[in-house]
VOZA-122347 format. One record per residue (C-alpha): residue in three letters; x, y, z. Coordinates in Angstrom, 1 decimal, padded with zeros to 4 digits, always signed. Last residue first. Example, Ala and Ser with C-alpha at 12.3 -4.5 7.8 and 13.67 -1.06 7.14 Angstrom:
BEGIN
<rec><residu>ser</residu><xx>+013.7</xx><yy>-001.1</yy><zz>+007.1</zz></rec>
<rec><residu>ala</residu><xx>+012.3</xx><yy>-004.5</yy><zz>+007.8</zz></rec>
***
This chain:
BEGIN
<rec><residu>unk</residu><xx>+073.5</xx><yy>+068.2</yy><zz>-151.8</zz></rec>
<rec><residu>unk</residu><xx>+072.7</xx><yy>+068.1</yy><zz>-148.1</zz></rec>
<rec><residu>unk</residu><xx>+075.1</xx><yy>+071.5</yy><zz>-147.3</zz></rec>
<rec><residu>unk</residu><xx>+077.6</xx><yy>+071.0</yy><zz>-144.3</zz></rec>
<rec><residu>unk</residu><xx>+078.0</xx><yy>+074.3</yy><zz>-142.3</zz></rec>
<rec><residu>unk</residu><xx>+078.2</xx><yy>+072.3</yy><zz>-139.1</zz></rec>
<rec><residu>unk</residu><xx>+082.1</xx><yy>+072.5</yy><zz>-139.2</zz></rec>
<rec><residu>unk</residu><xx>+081.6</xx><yy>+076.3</yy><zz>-139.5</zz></rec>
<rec><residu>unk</residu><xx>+081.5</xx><yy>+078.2</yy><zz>-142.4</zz></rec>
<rec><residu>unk</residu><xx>+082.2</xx><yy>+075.9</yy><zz>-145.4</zz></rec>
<rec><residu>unk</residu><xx>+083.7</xx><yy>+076.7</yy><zz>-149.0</zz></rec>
<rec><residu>unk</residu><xx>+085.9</xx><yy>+079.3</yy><zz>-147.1</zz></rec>
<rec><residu>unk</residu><xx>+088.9</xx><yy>+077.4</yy><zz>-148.0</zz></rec>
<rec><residu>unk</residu><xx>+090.2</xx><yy>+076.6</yy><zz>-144.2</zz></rec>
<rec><residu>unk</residu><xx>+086.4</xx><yy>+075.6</yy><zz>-143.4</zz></rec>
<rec><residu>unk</residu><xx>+087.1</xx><yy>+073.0</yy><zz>-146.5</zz></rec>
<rec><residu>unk</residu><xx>+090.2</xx><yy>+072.0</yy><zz>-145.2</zz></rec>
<rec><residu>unk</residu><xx>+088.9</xx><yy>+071.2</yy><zz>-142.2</zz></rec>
<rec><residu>unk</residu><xx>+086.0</xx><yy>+069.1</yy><zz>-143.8</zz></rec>
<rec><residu>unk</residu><xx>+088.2</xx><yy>+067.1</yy><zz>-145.6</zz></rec>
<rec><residu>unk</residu><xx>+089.8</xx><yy>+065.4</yy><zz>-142.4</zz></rec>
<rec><residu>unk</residu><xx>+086.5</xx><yy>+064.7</yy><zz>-140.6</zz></rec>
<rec><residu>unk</residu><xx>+084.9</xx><yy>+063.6</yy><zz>-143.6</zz></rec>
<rec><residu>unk</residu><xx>+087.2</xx><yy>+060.5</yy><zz>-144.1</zz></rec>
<rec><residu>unk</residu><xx>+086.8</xx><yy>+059.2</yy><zz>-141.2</zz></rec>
<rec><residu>unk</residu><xx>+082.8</xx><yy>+059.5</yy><zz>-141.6</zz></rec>
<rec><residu>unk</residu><xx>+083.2</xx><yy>+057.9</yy><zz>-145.1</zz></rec>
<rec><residu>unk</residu><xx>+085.8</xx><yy>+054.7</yy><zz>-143.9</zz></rec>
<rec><residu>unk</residu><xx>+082.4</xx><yy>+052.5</yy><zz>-143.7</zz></rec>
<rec><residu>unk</residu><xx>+081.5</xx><yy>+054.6</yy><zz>-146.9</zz></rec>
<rec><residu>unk</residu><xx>+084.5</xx><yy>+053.7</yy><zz>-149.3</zz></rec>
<rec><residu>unk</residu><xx>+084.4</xx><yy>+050.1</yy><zz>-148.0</zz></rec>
<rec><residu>unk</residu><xx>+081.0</xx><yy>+049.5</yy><zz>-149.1</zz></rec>
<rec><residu>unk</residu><xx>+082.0</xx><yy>+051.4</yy><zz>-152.6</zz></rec>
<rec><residu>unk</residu><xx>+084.5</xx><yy>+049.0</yy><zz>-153.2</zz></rec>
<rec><residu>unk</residu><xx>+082.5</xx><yy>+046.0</yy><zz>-152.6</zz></rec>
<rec><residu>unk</residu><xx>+079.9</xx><yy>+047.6</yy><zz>-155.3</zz></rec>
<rec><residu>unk</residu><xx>+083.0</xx><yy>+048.0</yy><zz>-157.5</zz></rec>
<rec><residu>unk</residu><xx>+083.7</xx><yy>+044.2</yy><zz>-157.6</zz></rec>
<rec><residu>unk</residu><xx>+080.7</xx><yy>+043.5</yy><zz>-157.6</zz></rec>
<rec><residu>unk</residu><xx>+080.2</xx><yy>+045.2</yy><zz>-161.2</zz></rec>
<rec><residu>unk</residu><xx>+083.8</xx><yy>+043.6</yy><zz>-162.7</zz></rec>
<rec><residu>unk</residu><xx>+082.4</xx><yy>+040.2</yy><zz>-161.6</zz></rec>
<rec><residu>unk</residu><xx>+079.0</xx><yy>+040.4</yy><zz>-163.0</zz></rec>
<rec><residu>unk</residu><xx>+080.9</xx><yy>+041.6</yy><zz>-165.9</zz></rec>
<rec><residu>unk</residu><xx>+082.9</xx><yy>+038.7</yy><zz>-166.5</zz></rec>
<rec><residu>unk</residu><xx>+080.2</xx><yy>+036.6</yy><zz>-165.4</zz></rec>
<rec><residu>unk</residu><xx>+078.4</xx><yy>+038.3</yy><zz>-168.6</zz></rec>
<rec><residu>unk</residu><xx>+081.4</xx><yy>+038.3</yy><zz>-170.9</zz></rec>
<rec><residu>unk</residu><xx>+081.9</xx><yy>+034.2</yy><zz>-170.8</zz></rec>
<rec><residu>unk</residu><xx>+083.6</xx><yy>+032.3</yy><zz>-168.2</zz></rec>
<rec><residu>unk</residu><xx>+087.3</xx><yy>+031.3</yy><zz>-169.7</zz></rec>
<rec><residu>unk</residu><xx>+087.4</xx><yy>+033.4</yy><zz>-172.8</zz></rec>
<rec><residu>unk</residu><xx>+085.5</xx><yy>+036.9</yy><zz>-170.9</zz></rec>
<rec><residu>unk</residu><xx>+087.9</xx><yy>+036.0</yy><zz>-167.9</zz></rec>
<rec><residu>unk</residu><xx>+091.1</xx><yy>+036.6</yy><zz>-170.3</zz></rec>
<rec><residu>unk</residu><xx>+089.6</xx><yy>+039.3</yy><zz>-171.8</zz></rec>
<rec><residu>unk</residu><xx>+088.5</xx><yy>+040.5</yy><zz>-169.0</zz></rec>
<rec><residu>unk</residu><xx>+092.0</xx><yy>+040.8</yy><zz>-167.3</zz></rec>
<rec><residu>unk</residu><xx>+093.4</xx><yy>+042.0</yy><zz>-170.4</zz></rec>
<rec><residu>unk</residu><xx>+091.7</xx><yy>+044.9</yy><zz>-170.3</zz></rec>
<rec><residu>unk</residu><xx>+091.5</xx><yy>+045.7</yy><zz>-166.7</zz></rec>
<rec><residu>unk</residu><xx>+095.9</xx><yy>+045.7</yy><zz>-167.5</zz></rec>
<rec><residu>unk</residu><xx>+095.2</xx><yy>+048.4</yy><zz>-169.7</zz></rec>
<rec><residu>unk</residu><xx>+093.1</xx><yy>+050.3</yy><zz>-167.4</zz></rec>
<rec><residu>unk</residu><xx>+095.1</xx><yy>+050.4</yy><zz>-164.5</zz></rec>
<rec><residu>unk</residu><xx>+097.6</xx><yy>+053.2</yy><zz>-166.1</zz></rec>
<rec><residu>unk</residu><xx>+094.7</xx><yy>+055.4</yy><zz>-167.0</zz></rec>
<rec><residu>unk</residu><xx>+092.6</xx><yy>+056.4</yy><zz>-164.0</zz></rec>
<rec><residu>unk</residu><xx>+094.7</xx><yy>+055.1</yy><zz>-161.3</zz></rec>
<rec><residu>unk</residu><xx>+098.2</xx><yy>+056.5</yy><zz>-163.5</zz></rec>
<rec><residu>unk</residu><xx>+096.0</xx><yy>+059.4</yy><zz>-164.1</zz></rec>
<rec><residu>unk</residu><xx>+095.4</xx><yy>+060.2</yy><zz>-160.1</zz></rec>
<rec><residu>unk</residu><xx>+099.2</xx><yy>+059.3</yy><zz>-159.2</zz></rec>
<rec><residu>unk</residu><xx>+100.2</xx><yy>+062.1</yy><zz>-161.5</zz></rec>
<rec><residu>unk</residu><xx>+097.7</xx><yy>+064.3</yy><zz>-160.1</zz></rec>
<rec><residu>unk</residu><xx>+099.1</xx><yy>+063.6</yy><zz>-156.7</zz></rec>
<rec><residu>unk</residu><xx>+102.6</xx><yy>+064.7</yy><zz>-157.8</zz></rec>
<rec><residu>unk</residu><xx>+101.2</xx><yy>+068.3</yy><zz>-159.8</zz></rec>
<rec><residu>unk</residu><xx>+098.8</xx><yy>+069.0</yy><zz>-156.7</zz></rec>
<rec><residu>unk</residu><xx>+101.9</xx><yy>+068.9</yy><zz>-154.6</zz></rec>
<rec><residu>unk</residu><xx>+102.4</xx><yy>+072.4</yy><zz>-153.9</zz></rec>
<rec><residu>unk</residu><xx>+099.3</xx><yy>+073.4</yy><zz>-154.4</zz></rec>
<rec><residu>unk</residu><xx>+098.1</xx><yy>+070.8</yy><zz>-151.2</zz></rec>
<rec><residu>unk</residu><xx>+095.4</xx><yy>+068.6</yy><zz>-152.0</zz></rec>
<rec><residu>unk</residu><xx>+091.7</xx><yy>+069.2</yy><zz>-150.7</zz></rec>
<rec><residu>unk</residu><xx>+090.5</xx><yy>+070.8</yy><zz>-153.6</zz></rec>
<rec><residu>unk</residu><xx>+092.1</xx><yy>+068.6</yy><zz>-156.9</zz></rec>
<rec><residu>unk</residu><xx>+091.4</xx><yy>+065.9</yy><zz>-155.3</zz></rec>
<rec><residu>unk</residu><xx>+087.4</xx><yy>+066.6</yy><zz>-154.4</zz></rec>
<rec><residu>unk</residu><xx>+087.7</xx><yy>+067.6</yy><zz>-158.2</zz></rec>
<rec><residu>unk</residu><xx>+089.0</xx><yy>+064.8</yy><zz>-159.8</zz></rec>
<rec><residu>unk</residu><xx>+087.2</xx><yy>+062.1</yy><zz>-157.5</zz></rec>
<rec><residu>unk</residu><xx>+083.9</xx><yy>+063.5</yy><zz>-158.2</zz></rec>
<rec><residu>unk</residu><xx>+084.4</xx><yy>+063.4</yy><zz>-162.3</zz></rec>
<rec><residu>unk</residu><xx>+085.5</xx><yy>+059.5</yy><zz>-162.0</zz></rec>
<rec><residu>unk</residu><xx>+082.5</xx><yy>+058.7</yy><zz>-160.3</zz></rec>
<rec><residu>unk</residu><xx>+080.0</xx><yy>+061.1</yy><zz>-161.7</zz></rec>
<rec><residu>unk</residu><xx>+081.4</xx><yy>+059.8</yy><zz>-165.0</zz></rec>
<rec><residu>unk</residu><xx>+081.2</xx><yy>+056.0</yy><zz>-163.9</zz></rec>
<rec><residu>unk</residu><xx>+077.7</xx><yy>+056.2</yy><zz>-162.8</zz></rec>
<rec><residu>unk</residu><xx>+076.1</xx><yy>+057.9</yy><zz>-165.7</zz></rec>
<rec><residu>unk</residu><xx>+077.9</xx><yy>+055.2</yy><zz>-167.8</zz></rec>
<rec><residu>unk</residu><xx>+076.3</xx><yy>+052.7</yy><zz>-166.0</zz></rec>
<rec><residu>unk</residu><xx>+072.6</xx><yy>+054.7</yy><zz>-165.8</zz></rec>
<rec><residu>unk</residu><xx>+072.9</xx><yy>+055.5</yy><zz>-168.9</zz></rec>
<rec><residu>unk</residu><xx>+074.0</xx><yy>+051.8</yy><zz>-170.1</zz></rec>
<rec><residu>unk</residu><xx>+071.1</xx><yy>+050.2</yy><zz>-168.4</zz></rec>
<rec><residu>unk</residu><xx>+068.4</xx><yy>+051.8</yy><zz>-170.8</zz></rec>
<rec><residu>unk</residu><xx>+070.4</xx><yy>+050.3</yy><zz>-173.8</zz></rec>
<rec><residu>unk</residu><xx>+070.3</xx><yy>+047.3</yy><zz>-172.2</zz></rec>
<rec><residu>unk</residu><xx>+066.6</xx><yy>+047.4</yy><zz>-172.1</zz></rec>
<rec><residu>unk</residu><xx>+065.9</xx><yy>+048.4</yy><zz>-175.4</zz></rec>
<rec><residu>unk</residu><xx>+068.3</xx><yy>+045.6</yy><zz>-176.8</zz></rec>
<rec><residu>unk</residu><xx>+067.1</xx><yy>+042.6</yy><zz>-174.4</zz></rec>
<rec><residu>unk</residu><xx>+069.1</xx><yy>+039.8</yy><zz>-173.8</zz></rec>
<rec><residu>unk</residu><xx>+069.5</xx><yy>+041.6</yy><zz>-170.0</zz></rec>
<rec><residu>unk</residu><xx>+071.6</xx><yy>+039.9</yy><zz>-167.3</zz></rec>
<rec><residu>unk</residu><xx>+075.0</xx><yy>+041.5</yy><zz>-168.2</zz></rec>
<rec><residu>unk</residu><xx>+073.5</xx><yy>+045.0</yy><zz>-167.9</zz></rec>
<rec><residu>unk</residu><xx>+072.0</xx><yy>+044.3</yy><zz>-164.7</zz></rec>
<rec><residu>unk</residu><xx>+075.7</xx><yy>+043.7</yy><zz>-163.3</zz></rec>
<rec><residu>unk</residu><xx>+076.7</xx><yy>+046.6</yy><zz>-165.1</zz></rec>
<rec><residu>unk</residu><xx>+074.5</xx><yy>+048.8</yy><zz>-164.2</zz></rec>
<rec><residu>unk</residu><xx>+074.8</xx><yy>+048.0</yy><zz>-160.6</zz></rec>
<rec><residu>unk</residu><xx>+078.9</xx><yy>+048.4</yy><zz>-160.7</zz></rec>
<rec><residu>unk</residu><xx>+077.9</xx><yy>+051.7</yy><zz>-162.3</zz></rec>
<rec><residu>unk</residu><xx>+075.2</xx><yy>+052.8</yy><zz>-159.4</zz></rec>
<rec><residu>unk</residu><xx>+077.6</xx><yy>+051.1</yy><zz>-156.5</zz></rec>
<rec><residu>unk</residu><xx>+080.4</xx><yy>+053.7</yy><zz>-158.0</zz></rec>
<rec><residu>unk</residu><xx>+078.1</xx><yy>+056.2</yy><zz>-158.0</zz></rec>
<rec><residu>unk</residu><xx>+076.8</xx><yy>+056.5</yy><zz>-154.5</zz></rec>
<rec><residu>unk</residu><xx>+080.5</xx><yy>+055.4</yy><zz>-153.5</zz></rec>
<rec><residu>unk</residu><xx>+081.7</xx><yy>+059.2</yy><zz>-154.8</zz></rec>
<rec><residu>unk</residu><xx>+078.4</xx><yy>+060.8</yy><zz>-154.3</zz></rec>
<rec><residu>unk</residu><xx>+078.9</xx><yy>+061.0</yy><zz>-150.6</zz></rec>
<rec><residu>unk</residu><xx>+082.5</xx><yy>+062.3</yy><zz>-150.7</zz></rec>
<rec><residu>unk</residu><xx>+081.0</xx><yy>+064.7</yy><zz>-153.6</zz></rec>
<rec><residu>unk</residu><xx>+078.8</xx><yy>+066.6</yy><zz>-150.6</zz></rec>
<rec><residu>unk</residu><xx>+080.7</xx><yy>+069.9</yy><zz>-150.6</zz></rec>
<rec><residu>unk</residu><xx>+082.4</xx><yy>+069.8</yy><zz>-153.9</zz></rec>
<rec><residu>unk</residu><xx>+080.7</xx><yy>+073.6</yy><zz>-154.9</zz></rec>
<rec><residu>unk</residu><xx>+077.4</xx><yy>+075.1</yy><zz>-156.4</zz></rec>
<rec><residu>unk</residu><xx>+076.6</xx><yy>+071.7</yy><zz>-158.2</zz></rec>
<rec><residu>unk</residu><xx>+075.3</xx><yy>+072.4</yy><zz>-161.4</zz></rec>
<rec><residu>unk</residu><xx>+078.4</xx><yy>+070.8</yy><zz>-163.7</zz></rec>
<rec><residu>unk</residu><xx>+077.8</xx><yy>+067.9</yy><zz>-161.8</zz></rec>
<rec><residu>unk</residu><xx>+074.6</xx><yy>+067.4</yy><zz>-163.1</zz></rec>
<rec><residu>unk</residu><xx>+075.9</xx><yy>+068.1</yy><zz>-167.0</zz></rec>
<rec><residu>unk</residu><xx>+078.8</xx><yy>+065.6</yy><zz>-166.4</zz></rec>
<rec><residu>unk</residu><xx>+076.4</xx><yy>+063.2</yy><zz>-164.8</zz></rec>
<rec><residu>unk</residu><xx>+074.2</xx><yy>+063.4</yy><zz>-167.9</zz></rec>
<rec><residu>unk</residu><xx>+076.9</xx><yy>+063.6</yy><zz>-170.5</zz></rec>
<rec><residu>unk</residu><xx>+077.9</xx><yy>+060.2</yy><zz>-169.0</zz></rec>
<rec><residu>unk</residu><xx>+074.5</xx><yy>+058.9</yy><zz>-169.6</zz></rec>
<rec><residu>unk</residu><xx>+074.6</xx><yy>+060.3</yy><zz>-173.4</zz></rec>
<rec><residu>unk</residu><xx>+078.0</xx><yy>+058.7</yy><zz>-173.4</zz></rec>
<rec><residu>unk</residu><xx>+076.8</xx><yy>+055.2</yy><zz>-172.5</zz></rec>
<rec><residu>unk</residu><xx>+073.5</xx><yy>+055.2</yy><zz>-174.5</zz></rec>
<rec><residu>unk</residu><xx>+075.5</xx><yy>+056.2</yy><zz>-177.8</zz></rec>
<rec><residu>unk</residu><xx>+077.9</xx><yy>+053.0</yy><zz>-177.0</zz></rec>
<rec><residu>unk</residu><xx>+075.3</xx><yy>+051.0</yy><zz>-176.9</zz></rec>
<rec><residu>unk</residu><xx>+073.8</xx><yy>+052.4</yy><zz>-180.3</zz></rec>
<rec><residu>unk</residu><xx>+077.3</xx><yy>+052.4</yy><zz>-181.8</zz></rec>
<rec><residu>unk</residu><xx>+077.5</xx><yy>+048.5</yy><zz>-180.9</zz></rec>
<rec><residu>unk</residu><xx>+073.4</xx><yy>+047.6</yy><zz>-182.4</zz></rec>
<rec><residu>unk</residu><xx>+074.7</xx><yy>+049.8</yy><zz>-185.6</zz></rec>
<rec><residu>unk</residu><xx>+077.8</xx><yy>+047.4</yy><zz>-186.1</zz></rec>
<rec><residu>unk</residu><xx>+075.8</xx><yy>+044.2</yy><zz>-185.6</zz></rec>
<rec><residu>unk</residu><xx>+073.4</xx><yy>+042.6</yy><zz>-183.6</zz></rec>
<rec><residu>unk</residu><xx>+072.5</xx><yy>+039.4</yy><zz>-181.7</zz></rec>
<rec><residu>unk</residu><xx>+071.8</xx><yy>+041.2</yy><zz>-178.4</zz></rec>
<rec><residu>unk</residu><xx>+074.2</xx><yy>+038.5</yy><zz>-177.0</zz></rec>
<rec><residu>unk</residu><xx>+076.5</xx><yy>+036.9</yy><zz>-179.9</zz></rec>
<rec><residu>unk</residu><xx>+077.0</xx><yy>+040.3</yy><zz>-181.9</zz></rec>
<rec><residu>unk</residu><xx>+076.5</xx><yy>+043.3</yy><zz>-179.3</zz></rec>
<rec><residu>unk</residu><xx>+077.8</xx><yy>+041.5</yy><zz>-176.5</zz></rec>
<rec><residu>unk</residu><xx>+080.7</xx><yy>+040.1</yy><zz>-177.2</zz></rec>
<rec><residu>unk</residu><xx>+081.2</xx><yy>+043.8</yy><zz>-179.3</zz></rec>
<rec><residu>unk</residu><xx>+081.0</xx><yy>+045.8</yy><zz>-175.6</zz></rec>
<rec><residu>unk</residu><xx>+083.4</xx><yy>+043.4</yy><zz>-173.9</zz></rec>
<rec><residu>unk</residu><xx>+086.3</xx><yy>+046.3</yy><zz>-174.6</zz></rec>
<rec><residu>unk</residu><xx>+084.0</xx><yy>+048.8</yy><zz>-173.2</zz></rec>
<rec><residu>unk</residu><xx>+083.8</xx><yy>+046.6</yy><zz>-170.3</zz></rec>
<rec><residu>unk</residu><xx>+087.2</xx><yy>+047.6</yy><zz>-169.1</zz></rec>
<rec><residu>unk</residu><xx>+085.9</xx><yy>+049.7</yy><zz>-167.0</zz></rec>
<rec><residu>unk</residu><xx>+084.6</xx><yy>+048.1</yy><zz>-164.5</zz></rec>
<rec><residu>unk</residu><xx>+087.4</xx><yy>+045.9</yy><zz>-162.5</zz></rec>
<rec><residu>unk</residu><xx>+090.4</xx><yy>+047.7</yy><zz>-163.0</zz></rec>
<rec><residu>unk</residu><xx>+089.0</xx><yy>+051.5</yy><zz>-163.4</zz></rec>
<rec><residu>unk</residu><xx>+086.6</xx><yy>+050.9</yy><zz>-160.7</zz></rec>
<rec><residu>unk</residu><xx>+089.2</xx><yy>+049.7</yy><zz>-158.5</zz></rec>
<rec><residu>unk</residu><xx>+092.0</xx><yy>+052.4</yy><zz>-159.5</zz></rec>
<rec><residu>unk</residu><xx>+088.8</xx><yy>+055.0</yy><zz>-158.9</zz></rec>
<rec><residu>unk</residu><xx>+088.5</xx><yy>+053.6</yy><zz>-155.2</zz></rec>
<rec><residu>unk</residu><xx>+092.3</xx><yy>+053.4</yy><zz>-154.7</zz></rec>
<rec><residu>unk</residu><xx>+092.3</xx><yy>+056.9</yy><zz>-155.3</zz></rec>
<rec><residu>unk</residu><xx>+089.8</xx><yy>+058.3</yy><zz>-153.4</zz></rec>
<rec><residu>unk</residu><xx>+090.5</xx><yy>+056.6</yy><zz>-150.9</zz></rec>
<rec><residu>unk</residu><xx>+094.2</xx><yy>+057.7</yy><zz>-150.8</zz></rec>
<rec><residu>unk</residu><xx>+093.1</xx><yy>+061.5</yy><zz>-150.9</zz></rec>
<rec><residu>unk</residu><xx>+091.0</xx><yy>+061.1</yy><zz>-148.0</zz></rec>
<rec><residu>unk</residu><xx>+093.9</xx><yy>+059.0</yy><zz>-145.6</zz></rec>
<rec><residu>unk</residu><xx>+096.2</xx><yy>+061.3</yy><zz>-146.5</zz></rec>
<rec><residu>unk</residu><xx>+099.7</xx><yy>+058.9</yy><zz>-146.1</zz></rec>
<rec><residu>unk</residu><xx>+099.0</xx><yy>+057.9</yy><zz>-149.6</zz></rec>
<rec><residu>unk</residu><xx>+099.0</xx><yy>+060.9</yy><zz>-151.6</zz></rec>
<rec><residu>unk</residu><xx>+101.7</xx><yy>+062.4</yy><zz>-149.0</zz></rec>
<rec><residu>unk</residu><xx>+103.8</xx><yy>+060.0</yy><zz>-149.0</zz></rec>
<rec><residu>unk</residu><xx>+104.2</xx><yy>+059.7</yy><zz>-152.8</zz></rec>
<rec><residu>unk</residu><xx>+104.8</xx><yy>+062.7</yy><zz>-153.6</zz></rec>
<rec><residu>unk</residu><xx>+107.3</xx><yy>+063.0</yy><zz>-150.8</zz></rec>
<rec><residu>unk</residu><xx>+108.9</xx><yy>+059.7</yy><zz>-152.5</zz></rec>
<rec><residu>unk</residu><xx>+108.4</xx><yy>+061.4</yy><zz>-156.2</zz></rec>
<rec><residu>unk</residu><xx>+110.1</xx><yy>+064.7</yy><zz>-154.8</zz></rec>
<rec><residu>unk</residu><xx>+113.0</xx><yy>+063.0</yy><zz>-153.1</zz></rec>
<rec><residu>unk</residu><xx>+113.5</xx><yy>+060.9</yy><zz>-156.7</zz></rec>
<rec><residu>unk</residu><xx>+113.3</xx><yy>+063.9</yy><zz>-158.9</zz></rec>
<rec><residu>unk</residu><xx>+115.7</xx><yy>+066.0</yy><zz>-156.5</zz></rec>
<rec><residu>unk</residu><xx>+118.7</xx><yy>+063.0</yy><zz>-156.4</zz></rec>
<rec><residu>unk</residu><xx>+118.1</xx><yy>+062.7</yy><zz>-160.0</zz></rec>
<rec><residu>unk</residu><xx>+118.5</xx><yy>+066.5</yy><zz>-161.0</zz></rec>
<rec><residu>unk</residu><xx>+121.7</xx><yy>+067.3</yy><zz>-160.0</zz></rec>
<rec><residu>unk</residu><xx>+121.9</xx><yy>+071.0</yy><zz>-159.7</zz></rec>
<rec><residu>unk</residu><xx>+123.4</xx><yy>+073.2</yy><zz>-162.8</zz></rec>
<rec><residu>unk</residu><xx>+125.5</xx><yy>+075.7</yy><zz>-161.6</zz></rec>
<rec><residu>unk</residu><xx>+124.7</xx><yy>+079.0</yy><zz>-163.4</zz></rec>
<rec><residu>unk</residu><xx>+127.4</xx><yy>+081.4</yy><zz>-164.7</zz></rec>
<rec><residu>unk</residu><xx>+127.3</xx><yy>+085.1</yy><zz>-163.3</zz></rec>
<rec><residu>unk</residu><xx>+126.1</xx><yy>+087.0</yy><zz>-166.2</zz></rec>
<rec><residu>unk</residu><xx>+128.0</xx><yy>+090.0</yy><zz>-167.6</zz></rec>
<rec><residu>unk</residu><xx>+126.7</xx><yy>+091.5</yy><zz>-170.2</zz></rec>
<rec><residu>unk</residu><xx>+128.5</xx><yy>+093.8</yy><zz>-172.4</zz></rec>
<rec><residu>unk</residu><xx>+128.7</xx><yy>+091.4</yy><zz>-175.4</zz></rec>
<rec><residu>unk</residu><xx>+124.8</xx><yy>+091.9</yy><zz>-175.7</zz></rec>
<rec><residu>unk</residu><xx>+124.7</xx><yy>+095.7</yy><zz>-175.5</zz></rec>
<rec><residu>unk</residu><xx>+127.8</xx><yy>+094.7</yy><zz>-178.5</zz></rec>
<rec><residu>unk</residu><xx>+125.3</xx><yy>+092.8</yy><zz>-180.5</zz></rec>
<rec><residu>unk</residu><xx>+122.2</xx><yy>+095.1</yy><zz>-179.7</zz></rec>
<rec><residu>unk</residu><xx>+124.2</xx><yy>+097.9</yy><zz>-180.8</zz></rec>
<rec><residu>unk</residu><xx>+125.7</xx><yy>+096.5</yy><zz>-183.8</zz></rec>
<rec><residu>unk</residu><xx>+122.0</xx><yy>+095.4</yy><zz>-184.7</zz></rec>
<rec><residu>unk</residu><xx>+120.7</xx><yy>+098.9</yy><zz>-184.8</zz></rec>
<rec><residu>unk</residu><xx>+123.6</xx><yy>+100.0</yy><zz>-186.8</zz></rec>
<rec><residu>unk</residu><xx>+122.5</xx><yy>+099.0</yy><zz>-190.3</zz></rec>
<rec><residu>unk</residu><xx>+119.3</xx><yy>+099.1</yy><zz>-190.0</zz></rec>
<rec><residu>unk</residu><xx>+119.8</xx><yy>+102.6</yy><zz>-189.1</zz></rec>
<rec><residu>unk</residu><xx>+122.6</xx><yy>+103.6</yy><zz>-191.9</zz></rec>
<rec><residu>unk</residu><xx>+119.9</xx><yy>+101.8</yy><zz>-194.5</zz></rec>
<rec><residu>unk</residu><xx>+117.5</xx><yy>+104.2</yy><zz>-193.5</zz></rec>
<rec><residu>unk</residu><xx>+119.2</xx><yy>+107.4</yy><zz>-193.9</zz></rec>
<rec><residu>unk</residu><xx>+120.7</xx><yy>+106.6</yy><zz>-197.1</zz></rec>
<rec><residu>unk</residu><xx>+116.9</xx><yy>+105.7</yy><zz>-198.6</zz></rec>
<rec><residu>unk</residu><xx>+116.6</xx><yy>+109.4</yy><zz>-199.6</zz></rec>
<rec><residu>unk</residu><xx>+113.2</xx><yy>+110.3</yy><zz>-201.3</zz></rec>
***
């Protein structure tokens, strides 16, 4: 078997590419400023999240709820050691009741046929995790606790989960990447500083208030959410007709 005739192609092969390649002619690209666009499209981001009335109650609401209520994870050992009197296993099972009430509301949502009816849910659950925890910080009670925790972490998934996708519907494609932004920096960026605020609280009134606190405070929130609710409605529904999702402005399905 010759091998000549095979060396010769792999030889040549490249030279063509190389000089195809050297051939080209490609008019040279004038890299923009990037600053001046970055900044106009963060201020256009930012005037559309908040200037839409819907999309800014929805956000403020979850940057509330992440604030003031979630940051009891962090008073989670308080109570499992000097409330419930427990230890590591007495934590995990708390813990274990929140996620299997979160798994709950993800599972629920997960059946709904579309996003009509979330703007109701929205405040629904947000008074149902501020409740939980507000009950939560009355019980000395480990069966009992744990039985609060679904329903508070059922609240604050359907919460959180609602607010993602009635965003993620109404909002405009071409901004869906800015508002998105503004989303996780509610969801996430708050947190942090919720941390610190009840730990600061939990030292100078005790976890419980602290809770009591972090629960009313989403409770007020959700007030506010539904006195603004029929506003609110009449700009999402639009968009909904717009989408298909609903027929006719009386198309509106009791979820």
């Amino acid at each position: 078997m010759e091998i000549y005739p095979y060396i010769t192609r792999l030889t040549s092969e490249p030279l063509v590419v190389i000089a195809s390649l050297l051939r080209m002619r490609l008019e040279p690209k004038v890299e923009k400023p990037k600053q001046p666009q970055f900044i106009a499209q963060f201020k256009e981001g930012f005037a559309y999240t908040f200037g839409f009335a819907p999309i800014k109650a929805v956000i403020l609401l979850l940057a509330l709820i992440s604030l003031m209520g979630m940051p009891y994870t962090v008073l989670m050992p308080v109570f499992a050691k000097e409330i419930l009197h427990g230890g590591a296993h007495t934590f995990g099972f708390m813990m274990g009741a929140t996620g299997f009430g979160a798994l709950s509301g993800a599972l629920y949502l997960a059946t709904r046929k579309n996003v009509v009816g979330l703007e109701r849910l929205i405040p629904m659950a947000s008074a149902l995790f501020g409740s939980g925890l507000i009950a939560f910080s009355f019980s000395r009670n480990l069966s009992l606790s744990l039985f609060l925790l679904v329903f508070t972490g059922l609240g604050m998934m359907m919460q959180m989960a609602s607010s993602n996708s009635i965003i993620q519907t109404i909002v405009d494609d071409d901004k869906r990447g800015r508002v998105m932004s503004f989303y996780t920096m509610a969801l996430m960026g708050t947190a942090p500083f919720g941390s610190l605020l009840a730990g600061s609280l939990a030292q100078w009134i005790g976890a419980p208030n602290t809770l009591i606190i972090g629960g009313v405070s989403c409770i007020l929130g959700a007030i506010a959410f539904t006195h603004n609710l029929p506003k609110l409605k009449t700009q999402i529904h639009p968009i909904y007709i717009q989408q298909g999702i609903l027929k006719s402005p009386i198309d509106v399905i009791e979820e």
